[in-house]
N, C-alpha and C positions, 0 to 999 in steps of 0.2 A: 578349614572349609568356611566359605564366605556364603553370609545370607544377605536376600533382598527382601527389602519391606518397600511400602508404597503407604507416603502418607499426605493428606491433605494440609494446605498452607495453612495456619493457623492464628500467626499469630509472628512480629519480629523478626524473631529468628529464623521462622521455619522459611519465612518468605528472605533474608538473605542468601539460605539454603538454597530455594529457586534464582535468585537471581547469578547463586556463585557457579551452576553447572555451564550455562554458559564461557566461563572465565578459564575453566575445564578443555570445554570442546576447543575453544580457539586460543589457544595458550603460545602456541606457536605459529600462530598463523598471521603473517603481517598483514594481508587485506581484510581482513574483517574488521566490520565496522560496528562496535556495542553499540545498542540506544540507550541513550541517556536515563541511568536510573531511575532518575527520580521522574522521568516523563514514564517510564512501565510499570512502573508501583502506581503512577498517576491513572492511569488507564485501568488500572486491575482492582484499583478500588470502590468495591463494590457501591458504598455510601458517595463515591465521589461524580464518577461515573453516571450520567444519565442515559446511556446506553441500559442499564441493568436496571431502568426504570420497569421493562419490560419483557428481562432476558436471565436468567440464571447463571452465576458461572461458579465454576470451580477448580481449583490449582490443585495439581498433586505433583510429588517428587516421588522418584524411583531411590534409597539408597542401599549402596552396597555395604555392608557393615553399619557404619556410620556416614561415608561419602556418599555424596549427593549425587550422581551419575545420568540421570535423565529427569526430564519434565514438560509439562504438557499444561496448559488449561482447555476446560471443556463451557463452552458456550450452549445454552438453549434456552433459543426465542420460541416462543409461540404463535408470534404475531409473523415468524418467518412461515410457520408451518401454514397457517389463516392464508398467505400470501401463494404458497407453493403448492400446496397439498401432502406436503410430504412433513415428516413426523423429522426432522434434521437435526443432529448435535453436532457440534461444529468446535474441532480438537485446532487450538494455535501453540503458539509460544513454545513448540517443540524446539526441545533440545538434547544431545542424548549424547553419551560415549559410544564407542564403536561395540554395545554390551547388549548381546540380541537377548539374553535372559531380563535384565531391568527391565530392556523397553518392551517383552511381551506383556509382564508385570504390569509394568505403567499403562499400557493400552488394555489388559483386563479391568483395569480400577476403574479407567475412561467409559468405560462401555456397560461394565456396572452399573455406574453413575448415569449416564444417560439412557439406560434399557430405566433405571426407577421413575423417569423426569418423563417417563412414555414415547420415546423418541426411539426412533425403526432404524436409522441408517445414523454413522458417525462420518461426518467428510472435514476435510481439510488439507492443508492447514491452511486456516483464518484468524488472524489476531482480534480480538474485540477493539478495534477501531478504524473506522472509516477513514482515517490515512495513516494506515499501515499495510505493508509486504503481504502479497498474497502465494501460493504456490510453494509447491517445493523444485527447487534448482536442481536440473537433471544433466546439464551440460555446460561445457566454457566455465570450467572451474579453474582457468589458469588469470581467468580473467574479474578484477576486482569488482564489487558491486557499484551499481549508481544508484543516487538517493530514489529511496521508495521499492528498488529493486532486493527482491528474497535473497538471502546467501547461507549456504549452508556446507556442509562435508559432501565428496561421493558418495559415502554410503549411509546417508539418511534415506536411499533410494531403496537400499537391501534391509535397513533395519522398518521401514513401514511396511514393505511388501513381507515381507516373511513373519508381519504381528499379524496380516491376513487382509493388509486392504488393497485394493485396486486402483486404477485410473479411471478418473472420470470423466477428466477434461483436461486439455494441453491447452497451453497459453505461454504467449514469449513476447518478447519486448525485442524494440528494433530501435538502432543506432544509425546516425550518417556522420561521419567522422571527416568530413568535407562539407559544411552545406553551403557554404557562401561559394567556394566551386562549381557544386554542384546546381545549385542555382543560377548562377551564374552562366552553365551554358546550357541550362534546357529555358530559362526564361531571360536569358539579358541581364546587363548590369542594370538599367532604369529599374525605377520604384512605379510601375503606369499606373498603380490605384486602381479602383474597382467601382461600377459606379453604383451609390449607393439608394439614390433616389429617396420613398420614405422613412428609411434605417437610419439609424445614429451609431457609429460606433466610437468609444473613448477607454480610457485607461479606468481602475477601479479607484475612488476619491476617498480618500484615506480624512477627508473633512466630513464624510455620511458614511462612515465608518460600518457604524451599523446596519443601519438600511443597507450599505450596500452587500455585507454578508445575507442579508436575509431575501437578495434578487439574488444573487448568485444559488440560495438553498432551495429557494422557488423554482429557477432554470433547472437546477441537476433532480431535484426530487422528481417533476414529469418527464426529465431527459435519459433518467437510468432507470425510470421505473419497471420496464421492461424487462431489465438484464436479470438472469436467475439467481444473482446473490444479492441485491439492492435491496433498502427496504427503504420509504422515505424519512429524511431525518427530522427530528423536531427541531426547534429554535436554539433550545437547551444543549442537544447535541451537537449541533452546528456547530455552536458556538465553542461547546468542550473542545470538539476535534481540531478547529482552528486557532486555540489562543497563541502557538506557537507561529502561524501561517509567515507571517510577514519575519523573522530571522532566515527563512529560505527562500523570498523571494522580494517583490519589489511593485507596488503599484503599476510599473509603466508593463510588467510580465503579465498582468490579468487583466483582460478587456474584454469589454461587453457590449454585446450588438441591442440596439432597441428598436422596436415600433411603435413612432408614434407614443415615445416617452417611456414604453412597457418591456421587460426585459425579455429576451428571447431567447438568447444565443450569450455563450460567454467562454472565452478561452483561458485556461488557469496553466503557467508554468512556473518552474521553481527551479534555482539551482541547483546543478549535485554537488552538496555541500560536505559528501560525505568525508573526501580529502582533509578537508580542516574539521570533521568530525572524529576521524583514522586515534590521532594521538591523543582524544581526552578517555579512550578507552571507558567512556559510558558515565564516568564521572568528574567533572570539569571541575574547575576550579574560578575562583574571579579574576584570577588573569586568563584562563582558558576564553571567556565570553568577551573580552577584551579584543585577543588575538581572533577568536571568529568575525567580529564585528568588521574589524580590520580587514579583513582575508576575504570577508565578499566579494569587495570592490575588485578583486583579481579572478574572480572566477570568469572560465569564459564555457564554460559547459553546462548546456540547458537542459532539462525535463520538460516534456510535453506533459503534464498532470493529468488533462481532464478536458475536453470538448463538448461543449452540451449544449443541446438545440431543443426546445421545444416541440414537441410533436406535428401542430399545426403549420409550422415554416420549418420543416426537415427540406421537401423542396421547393423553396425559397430561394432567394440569392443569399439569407444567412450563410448557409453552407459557401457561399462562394467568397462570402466577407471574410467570415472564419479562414479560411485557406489562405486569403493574401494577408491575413492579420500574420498566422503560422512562418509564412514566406519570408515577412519584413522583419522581425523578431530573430527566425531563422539564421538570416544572412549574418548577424552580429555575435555567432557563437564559434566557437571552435569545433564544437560538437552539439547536436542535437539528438536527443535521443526518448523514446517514449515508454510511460509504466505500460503497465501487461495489459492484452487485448488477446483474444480468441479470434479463430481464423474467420467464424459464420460471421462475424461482425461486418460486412463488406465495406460499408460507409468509411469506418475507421481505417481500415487495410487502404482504402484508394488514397487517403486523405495524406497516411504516411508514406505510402510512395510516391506521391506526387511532390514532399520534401525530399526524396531520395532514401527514406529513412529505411534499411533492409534487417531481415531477422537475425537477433543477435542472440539471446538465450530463448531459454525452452524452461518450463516450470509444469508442473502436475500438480493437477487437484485429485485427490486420493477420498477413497468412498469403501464404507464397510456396513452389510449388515448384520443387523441387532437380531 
């Protein structure tokens, strides 16, 4: 007879243990894409992370005897709750055998842990980083991820639901696998431009480097303040979430609208760079960073990241800059496709079908309470 324990990362080892259930779940599976070790040790370190300047977290492992079988960490801000009202622990980094006894295990420790941190409801999954996967992947599992996009088994659907949590929110991401076609005959082959009158729009300048990170964390902090998972980010964090930014993408892919010199508006896209991510299986090597560097230059398939306008010029011609910014970028991809958005979003819905971009997966935000 086989026993399950459940114990917190501690320390080396225990934290390879979390990283090997992973290695577990997708052992045979040729689309899965690992993240890069040492970027999720990066992110889950507590002293490293400026995220945890204000948030708590904690890692635990499910094992069966000795093997490691499932895992989860537990997030809790405060400064979410101050924001929301609500008391939120927020479970990521889920990963789990097809083993409904570990992960009820796992999911009692989770909830444990955050009924002691005074937190009412557990949701997710949420990674502790602001560019990382959200949702759990409920459909189109024949179909391989794109960068930024959740991927997971069918039945991490039957193993949450049955530890006792729910759906809270459906959110899917949409693809156009033609856009320079499809643009092409709803608006013409010409480039007609847009006129822009007091607006600036240009490429992000890799010469103000900084400053220009810190318009773009101005634009998004008022631009997503709104939405129910956002919180705004510090300089520190910014910075953390981004040191990686530019291996996935390219100055001339993020551009920003100004007024009268002051940022407003800014569009952020990035490769799916996941294909020549596929084979370093999460840990690369110095010819692996070689071969990526390389393999850019041929990518021809785009991520829409991130759209953000300022509150005061939402209707503005921003939004109309932004769309033919989309359009002309658009037309040079083989594929165009965007991270996850919710349906009440309306702005966002019109913006991608006006590229042609149609719903391509489905993901669930999962909610339990304390």
């Amino acid at each position: 007879m086989t026993m399950i324990s459940v114990k917190p990362v501690t320390d080396a080892g225990s934290m390879e243990d979390f990283l090997s259930v992973a290695y577990r779940v997708y052992r045979d599976d040729p689309q899965w894409v690992a993240p890069i070790a040492s970027e999720l040790r990066r992110t889950l370190d507590f002293d490293r992370n400026p995220y945890f300047a204000t948030a708590v977290l904690r890692l635990f492992i499910a094992y069966r005897d000795t093997m490691p079988v499932a895992r989860c960490c537990v997030v809790v801000n405060r400064e979410q709750w101050r924001k929301s009202g609500v008391n939120q622990a927020f479970f990521g980094c889920f990963e789990a055998l097809d083993d409904d006894e570990a992960v009820d295990r796992l999911f009692s420790c989770a909830r444990e842990f955050a009924r002691s941190t005074g937190a009412t409801v557990l949701e997710g999954p949420f990674n502790p980083h602001h560019y990382a996967e959200v949702g759990l992947q409920t459909d189109a599992f024949d179909q391989p991820p794109i960068f930024f996009e959740a991927y997971n088994p069918p039945y991490y659907r039957s193993l949450v639901e049955r530890a006792g949590f729910s759906v809270l929110h459906r959110i899917h991401t949409r693809i156009n696998r033609d856009p320079a076609g499809y643009l092409r005959k709803r608006y013409g082959d010409a480039d007609h431009g847009t006129r822009r009158g007091e607006f600036t729009v240009r490429n992000f300048s890799l010469l103000r480097f900084g400053a220009e990170l810190e318009r773009i964390r101005e634009i998004n902090n008022e631009a997503f303040n709104d939405n129910w998972y956002f919180l705004p980010l510090s300089r520190a964090e910014y910075r953390f979430s981004t040191a990686s930014l530019f291996l996935v993408t390219y100055p001339r892919l993020i551009m920003l609208v100004e007024h009268r010199g002051r940022p407003v508006g800014v569009l952020q896209c990035v490769l799916d760079v996941n294909p020549l991510l596929r084979p370093m299986r999460g840990r690369p090597g110095p010819g692996d960073y070689l071969r990526f560097i390389a393999g850019r230059r041929r990518i021809r398939d785009l991520v829409i990241y991130a759209v953000g306008i300022k509150k005061a010029y939402r209707h503005t011609r921003v939004y109309i800059l932004l769309l033919d910014l989309m359009r002309r970028v658009a037309r040079k991809y083989r594929t165009v496709s965007s991270t996850w958005m919710y349906d009440e979003n309306r702005p966002a819905k019109a913006a991608a079908e006006s590229l042609g971009l149609e719903p391509y997966k489905w993901f669930a935000i999962y909610a339990q309470r304390l």
